[in-house]
Every structure is written in structure tokens, then in C-alpha cells.
N, C-alpha and C positions, 0 to 999 in steps of 0.2 A: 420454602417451596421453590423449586426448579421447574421452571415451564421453560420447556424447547417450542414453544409458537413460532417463531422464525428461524431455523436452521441455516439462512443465510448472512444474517443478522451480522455481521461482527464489526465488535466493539474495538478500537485500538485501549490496550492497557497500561503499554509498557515502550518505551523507545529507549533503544541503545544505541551507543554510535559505532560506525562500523571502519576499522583501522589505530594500527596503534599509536603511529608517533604523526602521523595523518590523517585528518576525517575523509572520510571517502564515501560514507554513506551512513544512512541512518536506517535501524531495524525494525519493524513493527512488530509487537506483539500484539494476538490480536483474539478475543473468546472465536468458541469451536472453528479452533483452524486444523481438525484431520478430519479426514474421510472427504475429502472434498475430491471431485471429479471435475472432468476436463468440461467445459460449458455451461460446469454452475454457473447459475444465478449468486450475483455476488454483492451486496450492501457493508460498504464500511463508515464509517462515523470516526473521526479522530475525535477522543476524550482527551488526550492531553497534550500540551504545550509543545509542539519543538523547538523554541526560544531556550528552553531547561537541557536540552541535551546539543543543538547547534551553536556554536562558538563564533565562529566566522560567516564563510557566503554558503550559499543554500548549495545543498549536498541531495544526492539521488535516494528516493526512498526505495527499500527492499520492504521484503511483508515476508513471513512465515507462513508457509503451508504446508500441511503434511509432513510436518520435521526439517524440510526444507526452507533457505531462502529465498524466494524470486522478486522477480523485476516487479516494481510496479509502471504500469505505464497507461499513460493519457491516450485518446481514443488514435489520435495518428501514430502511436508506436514509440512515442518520443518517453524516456521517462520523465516520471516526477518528482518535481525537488521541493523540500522542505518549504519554501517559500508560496508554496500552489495549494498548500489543501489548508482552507479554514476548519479550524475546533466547529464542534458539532453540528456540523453539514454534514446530511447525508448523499453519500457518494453511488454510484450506481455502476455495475460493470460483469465481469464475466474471470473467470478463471480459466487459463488456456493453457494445455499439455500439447502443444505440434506431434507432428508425428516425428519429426527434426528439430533439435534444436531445444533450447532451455524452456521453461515452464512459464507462466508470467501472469501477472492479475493487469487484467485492464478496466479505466475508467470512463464512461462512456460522457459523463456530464462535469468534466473540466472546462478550462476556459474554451472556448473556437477557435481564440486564433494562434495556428501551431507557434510565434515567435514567443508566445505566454510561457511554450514549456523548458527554454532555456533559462537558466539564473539573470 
């Protein structure tokens, strides 16, 4: 049985790393990531490890949406690095299309204090 009860719901499934002879950043795949509009209501949950796919220092997360990659980023705009988001904590935020400017998921219930979002 497939119950869509929560349509904002999404799970992280899948991490890749992003770069080839350098990590530069790490991908989320993550369940119903299309049709998503600018201002969703956004719930993420990491299910798995980034220890299994980060080698070295903490690297900026991307998320897939709508086919596309974007930023993820902590409530002051700064992105998130592998080393900030705990396994199954659920995350709280918003999905933003500017009218300018790239697309981006933000987390509204990261750490407080903006020096947290640097590696």
C-alpha cells in the first residue's frame, strides 16, 4: 500500500558525492522530490550515513528537486555541510524559486549560531 499522507515528507535515500577527482559536495536523493513549488512546506529526515560517502572535511549539501540540484541552506543563507545534519532528525524548512537567482531548500531548525554553519 502507498499512502501519500504527508506530500512534504521526504526521506533522504541515497547520497553521492559531488566532483571527480575532488569532493566538492554531497547529493541528496530524497522520496517525492517533483512537483514541488516555490514556498512548500518542506520536512527532510536524513536516513543514511554521510560518514559512507564523505572521505575527508565536511563538504556542502546539494538536494535534488524537480530534476534539478540546489543548495541546501541553514536559516541565515549560509549552506550545510555534511557535518550539521544528525541521521533521523527531522528537519523543517521551505523550498525557494527567487524570482532571481538559483532555487534553494532552506532549514529553518538548524543550529543558532551562524559560526555552526562553517566546517
Amino acid at each position: 500500500m502507498n499512502c501519500n499522507c504527508n506530500p512534504n515528507f521526504h526521506k533522504v535515500t541515497a547520497l553521492a558525492s559531488v566532483g571527480e577527482t575532488t569532493q566538492t559536495g554531497v547529493l541528496m536523493t530524497v522520496t517525492n522530490d517533483t512537483n514541488i513549488a516555490s514556498l512548500d512546506y518542506f520536512e527532510l529526515v536524513l536516513c543514511t550515513n554521510p560518514g559512507g560517502v564523505v572521505t575527508g572535511a565536511p563538504v556542502p549539501y546539494t538536494i535534488e528537486i524537480n530534476g534539478a540540484a540546489v543548495a541546501l541552506n541553514n536559516k541565515y543563507g549560509l549552506p550545510i555541510y555534511t557535518n550539521r545534519l544528525h541521521t533521523r532528525k527531522r528537519y523543517y524548512g521551505s523550498y525557494v524559486v527567487p524570482s532571481e537567482g538559483d532555487p534553494y531548500v532552506i532549514l529553518w531548525n538548524t543550529p543558532d549560531n551562524p559560526a555552526m554553519a562553517v566546517p
